[in-house]
N, C-alpha and C positions, 0 to 999 in steps of 0.2 A: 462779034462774040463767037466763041467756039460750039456752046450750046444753047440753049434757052436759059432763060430763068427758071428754076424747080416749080412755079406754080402757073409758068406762061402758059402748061399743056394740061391743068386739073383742068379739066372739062367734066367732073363728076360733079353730080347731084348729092348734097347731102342729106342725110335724114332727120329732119326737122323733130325736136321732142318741146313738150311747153308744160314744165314742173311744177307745182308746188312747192315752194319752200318756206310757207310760214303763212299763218292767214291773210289769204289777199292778196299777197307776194307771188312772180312767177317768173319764174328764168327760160326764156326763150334760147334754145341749144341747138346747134346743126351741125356736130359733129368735127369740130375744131374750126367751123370758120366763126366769123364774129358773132356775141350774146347780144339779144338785149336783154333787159328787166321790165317786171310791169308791177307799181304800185299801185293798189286801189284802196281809194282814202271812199270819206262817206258819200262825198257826190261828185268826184270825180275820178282820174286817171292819171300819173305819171309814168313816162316811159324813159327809161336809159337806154341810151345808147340809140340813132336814128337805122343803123346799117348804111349802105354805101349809096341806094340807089333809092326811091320811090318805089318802083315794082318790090324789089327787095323786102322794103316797110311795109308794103303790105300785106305780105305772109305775116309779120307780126300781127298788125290792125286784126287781121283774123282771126289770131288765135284769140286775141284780147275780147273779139266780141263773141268767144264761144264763152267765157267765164262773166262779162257785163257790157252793159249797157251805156254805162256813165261815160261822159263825154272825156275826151282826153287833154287835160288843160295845162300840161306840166311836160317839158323833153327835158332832158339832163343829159349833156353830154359831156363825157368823163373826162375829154381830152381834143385835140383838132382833126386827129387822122383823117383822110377820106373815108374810111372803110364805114366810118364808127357815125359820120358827120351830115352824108349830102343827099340821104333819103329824109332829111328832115321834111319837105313840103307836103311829103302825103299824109303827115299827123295834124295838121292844121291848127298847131298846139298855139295857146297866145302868149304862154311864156316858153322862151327857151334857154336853158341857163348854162352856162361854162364858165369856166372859173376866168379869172382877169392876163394869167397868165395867158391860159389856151386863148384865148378870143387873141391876144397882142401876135401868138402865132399861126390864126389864122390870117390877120393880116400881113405878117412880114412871109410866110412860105405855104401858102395855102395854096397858092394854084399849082406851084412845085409840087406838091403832095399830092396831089389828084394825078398830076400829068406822071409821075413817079410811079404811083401805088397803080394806077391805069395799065399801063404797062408790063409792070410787075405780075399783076395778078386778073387777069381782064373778067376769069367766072365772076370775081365776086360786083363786076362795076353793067349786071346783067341789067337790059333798060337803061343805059348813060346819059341816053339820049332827050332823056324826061329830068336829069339833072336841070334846077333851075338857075343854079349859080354857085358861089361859096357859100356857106350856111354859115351868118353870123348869131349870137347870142340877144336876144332881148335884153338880157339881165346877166349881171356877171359879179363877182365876188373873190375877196381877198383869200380869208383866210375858211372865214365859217358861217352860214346861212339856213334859217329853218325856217321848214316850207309845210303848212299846214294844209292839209285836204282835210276838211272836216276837222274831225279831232285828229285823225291818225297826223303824227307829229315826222318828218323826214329830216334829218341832219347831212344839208351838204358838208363835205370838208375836203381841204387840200390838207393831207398829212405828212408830205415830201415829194421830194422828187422820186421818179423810179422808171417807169414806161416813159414817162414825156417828163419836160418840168411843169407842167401844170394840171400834173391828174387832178382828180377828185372822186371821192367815192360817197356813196347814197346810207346811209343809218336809219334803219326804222327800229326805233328802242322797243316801241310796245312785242314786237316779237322778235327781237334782238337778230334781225338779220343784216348783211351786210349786201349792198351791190359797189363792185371794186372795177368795176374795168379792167383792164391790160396788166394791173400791178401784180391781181394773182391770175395765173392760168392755172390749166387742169390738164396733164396727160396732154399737151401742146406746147410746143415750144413759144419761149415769149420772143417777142418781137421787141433787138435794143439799140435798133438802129438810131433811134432820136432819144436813147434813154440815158439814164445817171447811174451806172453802176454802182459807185461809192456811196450811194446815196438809200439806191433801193434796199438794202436791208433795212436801213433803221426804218422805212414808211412801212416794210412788212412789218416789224414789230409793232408799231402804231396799231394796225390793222389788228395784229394777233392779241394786242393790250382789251378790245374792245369783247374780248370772249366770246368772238357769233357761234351763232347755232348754226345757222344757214350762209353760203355766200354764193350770190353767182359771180362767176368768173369773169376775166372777158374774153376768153375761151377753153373751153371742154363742159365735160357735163356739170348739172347742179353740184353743190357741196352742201348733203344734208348730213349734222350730225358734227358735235365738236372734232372724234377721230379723222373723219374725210375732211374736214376745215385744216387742221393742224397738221397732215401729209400734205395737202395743195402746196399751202404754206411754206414747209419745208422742202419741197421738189421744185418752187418757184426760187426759194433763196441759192436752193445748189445749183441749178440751172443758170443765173445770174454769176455768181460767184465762179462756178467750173468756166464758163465763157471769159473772162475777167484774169483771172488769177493767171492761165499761160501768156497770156497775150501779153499783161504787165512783165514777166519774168523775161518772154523776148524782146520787150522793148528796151528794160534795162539794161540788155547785153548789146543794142542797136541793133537788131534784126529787124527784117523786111515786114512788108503787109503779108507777103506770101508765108515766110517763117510762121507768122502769128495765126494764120490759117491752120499750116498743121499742124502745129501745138494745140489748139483748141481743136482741132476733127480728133486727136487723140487723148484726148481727153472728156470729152464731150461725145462721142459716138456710144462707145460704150453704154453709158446709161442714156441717152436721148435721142437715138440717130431711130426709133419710133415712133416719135411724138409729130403729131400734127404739124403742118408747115417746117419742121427742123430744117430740112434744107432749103426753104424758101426763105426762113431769115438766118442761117448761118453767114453768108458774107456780109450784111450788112452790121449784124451783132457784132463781128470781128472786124470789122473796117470803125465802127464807132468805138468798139473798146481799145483798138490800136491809136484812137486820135485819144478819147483820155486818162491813158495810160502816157501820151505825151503831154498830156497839163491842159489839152483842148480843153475850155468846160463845156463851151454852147456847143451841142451839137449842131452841125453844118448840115446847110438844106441840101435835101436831094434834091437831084433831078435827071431827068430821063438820062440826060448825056451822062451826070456822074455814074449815076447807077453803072453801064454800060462799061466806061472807062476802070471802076472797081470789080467787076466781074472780069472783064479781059487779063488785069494785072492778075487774078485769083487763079484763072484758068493756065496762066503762061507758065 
């Protein structure tokens, strides 16, 4: 390679915030690297999202045991990623739930994903070494699953494709908030390397059908307040669609991976070339909207060699 990767050399500390967003509700935020969520039901504890490492988890555990007590019996993880998946062990949760899709690609490219995202991005994989393996699911689900702590009532659901094809996002109706993972960010560039362009606006519309008050992301700050729900929203659809829309137009005309690169940096910088990670998934956003804009649907596994090989081509 001619350079690094944009996030091989973050070596910064981010500053950890842990929100309120709705009674019992908390969105754990470090400053565009990965969220999690923390639901607190009557006797016990759900958490979204594991983070990447154990060490990682538990700056969460932390924050979770400045607000309760109650043991933590519930993981929800939104999607397979590493980032999101393999600090599962330090919650000692006894269910842990992902949807039928994600669990089918943790096993078909899970270790790709680790060995990939490792690489890519090593601050966020701090402590790897306490990884205990791939993080499978206890429990897993098709379409829609409700999971009671107490009375407080949680709606898993898959509402499309968008980040991965097997997201899923977290519903607590008694205070009408949302936890969405990767589908919305905030002031961060989303990540669409394994994702379905064509696909993720109609799941934001899903998401925006359900009127939150509150959402945390699965990255940037909380979203308190219908107005900052309804910008996320819409800065996540233009960010998806502006990535998308050149790429197709030069694929149409049979241009290269490289064409389709700067079509998208000039169109795309403008408004995002500030946002979180932007340049740590700009090539792979564009290398996946280049495959389907050719008719690809499954997005194709990474791994460390592709990675490598599509940065070279980018950089030539």
């Amino acid at each position: 390679m001619s350079k690094q990767f944009a996030s091989a050399g973050d070596l910064t500390e981010k500053k950890i915030s842990f929100t309120e967003i709705g009674r019992d509700l908390w969105a754990f935020t470090a400053e565009g690297d990965p969220n999690s969520g923390v639901i607190i039901g009557d006797d016990s504890v759900m958490i979204i999202e594991a983070q990447a490492t154990p060490r990682l988890a538990s700056k969460v555990i932390e924050k979770v045991r400045e607000v309760t007590d109650k043991p933590i019996s519930h993981l929800v993880l939104t999607h397979y990623h590493a980032v999101r998946v393999l600090g599962a062990s330090a919650y000692n949760a006894p269910t842990i739930i992902m949807s039928d899709a994600a669990r089918g690609m943790v096993e078909e490219r899970g270790e790709e994903d680790w060995a990939s995202e490792f690489g890519r991005f090593p601050r966020l994989f701090q402590g790897h070494e306490s990884i205990p393996g791939l993080t499978y699911p206890t429990t897993t689900f098709s379409e829609r699953m409700t999971v009671y702590l107490g009375k407080r009532r949680v709606d898993l659901m898959h509402l499309g494709r968008a980040h991965t094809a097997g997201d899923i996002v977290a519903w607590v109706p008694d205070e009408e908030v949302m936890f969405t993972g990767d589908i919305v960010e905030y002031h961060s560039a989303c990540y669409c390397g394994d994702g379905h362009f064509n696909d993720w606006g109609d799941t934001l519309d899903m998401i925006r059908s359900f009127d939150p008050r509150a959402i945390a992301p699965g990255r940037g700050d909380a979203l308190i307040g219908h107005d900052m729900v309804e910008a996320a929203i819409a800065s996540t659809r233009d960010f998806v669609e502006s990535t998308y829309r050149p790429v197709a137009r030069v694929v149409a005309r049979g241009g290269s991976l490289k064409e389709a690169w700067d079509a998208v940096r000039a169109e795309c910088d403008p408004k995002f070339k500030d946002f979180a990670i932007y340049e740590h998934c700009l090539p792979f956003n564009v290398a996946r909207a280049y495959d389907e804009a050719r008719g690809i649907d499954t997005p194709r596994i990474w791994t460390a060699e592709r990675d490598r090989e599509m940065w070279a081509k980018l950089q030539g």
